[in-house]
C-alpha positions in Angstrom: -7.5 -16.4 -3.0 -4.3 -14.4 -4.2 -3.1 -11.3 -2.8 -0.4 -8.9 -4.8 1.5 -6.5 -2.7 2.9 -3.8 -4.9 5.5 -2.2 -2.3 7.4 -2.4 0.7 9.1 -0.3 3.1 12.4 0.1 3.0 15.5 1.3 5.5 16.5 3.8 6.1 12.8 5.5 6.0 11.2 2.6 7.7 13.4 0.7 10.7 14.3 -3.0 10.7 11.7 -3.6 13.8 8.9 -1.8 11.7 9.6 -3.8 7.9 9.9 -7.5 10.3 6.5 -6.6 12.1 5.0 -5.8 8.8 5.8 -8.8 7.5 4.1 -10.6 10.2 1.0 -8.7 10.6 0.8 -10.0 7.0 1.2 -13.4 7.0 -1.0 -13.5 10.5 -4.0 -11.6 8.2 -3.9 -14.0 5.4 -3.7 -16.8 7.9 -7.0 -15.9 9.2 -8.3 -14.4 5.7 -7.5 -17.4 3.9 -5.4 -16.1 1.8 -3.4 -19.0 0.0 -0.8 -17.0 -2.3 0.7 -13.5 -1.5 2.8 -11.7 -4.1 5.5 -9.4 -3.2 6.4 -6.8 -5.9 8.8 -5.3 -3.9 8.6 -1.8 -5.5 9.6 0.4 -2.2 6.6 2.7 -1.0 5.5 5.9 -1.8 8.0 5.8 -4.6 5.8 4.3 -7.5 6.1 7.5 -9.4 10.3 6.3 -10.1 9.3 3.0 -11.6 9.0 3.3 -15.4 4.8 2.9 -16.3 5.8 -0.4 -18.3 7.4 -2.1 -16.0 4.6 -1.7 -13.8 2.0 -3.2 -16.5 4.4 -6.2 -17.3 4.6 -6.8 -13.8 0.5 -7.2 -13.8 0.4 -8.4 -16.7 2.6 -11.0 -15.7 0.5 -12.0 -12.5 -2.8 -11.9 -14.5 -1.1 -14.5 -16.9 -0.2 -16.9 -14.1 -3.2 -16.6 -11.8 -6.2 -16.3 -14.6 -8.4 -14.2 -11.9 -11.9 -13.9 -12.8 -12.1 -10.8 -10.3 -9.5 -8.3 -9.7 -10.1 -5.3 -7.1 -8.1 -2.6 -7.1 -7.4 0.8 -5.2 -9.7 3.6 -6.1 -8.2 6.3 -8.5 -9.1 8.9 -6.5 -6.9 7.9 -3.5 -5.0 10.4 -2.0 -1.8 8.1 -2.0 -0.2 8.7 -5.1 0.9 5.0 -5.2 -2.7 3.6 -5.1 -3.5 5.8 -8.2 -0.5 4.4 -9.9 -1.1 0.8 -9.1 -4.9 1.8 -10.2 -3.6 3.0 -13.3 -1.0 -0.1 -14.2 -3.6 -2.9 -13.2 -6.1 -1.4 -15.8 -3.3 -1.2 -18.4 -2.8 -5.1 -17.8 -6.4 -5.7 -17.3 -7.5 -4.2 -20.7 -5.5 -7.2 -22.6 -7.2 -9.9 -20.6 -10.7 -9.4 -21.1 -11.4 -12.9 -21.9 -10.2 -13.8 -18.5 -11.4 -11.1 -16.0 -15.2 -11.3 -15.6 -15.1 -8.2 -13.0 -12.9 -5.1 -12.3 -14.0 -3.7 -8.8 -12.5 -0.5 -7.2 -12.1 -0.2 -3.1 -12.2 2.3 -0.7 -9.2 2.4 1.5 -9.7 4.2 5.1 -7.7 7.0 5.2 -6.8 7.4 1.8 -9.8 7.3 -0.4 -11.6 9.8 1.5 -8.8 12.4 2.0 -8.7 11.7 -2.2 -12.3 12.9 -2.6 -11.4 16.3 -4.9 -9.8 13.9 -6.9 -12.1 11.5 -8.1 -15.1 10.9 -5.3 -15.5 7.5 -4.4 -19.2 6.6 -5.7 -19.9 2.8 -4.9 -22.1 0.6 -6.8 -21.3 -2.7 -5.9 -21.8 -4.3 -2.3 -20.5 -7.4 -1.0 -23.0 -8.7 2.1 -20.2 -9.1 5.4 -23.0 -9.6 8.1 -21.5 -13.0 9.2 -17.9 -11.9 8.3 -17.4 -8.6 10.1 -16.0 -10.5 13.2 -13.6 -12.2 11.3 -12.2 -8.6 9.2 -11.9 -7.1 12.3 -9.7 -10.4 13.4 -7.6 -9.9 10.7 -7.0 -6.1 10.9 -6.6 -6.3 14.6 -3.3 -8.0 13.8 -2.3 -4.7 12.3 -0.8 -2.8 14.9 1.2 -0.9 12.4 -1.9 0.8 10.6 -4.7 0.6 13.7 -5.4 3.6 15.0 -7.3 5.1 17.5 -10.8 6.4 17.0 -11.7 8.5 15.8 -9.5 7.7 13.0 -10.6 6.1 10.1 -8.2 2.9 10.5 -9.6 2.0 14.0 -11.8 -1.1 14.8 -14.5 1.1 16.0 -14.9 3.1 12.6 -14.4 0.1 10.3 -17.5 -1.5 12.0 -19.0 1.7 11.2 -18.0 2.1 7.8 -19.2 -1.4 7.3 -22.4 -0.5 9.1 -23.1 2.6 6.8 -22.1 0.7 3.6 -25.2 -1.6 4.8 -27.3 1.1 5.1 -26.5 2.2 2.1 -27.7 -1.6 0.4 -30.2 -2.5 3.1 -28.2 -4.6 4.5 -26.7 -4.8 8.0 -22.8 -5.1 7.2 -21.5 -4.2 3.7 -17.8 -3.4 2.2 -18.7 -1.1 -0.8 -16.7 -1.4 -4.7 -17.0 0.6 -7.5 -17.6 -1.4 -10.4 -15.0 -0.7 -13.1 -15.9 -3.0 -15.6 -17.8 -6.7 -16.3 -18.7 -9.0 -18.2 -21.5 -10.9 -18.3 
């Protein structure tokens, strides 16, 4: 399992402390996640819009030509941070040429973004991914997060992802659920 990040924070905005924890909190995540491969873009944070658009889609273009992924999942375009509609917008730009490679194109929600994005493009999911037996183990892996967890009733705390997690079920009939918007497959 491979996971891109697009940016990173930078001095003087973020402090040295804050950029070394987050680099931790990472690597402890994918430790429990599984995640075998992480790819730093480096691009620095909430200043996406400065990066010319091409460089953006060689940059994906360039990871979907080494890593052949038969699912991508990307940020909703209705996010209210500007870089997750950007990175929305490249990744479907690199996608697009690959379509012999990528079986499945899945938008996700992210807490605290995609739902203060709603007058921009509502997030309407169609796709659920069963996390009954897993929901122990994403909370494991966000608890690590001290930079992002917040207190309820915040959208980023423990409490409300178990309750996002619980409605998405709901929503499937299901007890625990993370929710997508398809984007594209092929079958």
């Amino acid at each position: 399992m491979f996971l891109c990040i697009v940016t990173i924070a930078y001095s003087p905005e973020w402090s040295s402390d804050y950029i070394k924890r987050k680099v931790r909190e990472i690597q402890q995540s994918n430790g429990k996640l599984g995640i075998t491969q992480t790819i730093s873009l480096k691009y620095p944070t909430v200043k996406l819009d400065t990066i010319p658009q091409k460089e953006l889609n060689d940059a994906f273009s360039r990871i979907i030509t080494d890593i052949k992924p038969d699912i991508v999942f990307l940020p909703q375009n209705g996010d209210l941070n500007k870089d997750h509609r950007i990175v929305y917008e490249a990744a479907l730009v690199a996608s697009r040429l690959f379509s012999a490679v990528i079986k499945k194109i899945l938008a996700y929600e992210t807490l605290s973004k995609t739902e203060w994005g709603r007058s921009l493009s509502p997030f309407k999911p169609d796709v659920y991914f069963v996390i009954t037996g897993y929901l122990e183990l994403k909370n494991k892996a966000m608890s690590v997060f001290k930079s992002e967890l917040k207190s309820a009733p915040h959208p980023r705390s423990l409490d409300l992802i178990a309750a996002l997690a619980e409605k998405r079920g709901s929503e499937a009939g299901i007890k625990y659920a993370e929710a997508f918007m398809l984007i594209r497959e092929i079958i």
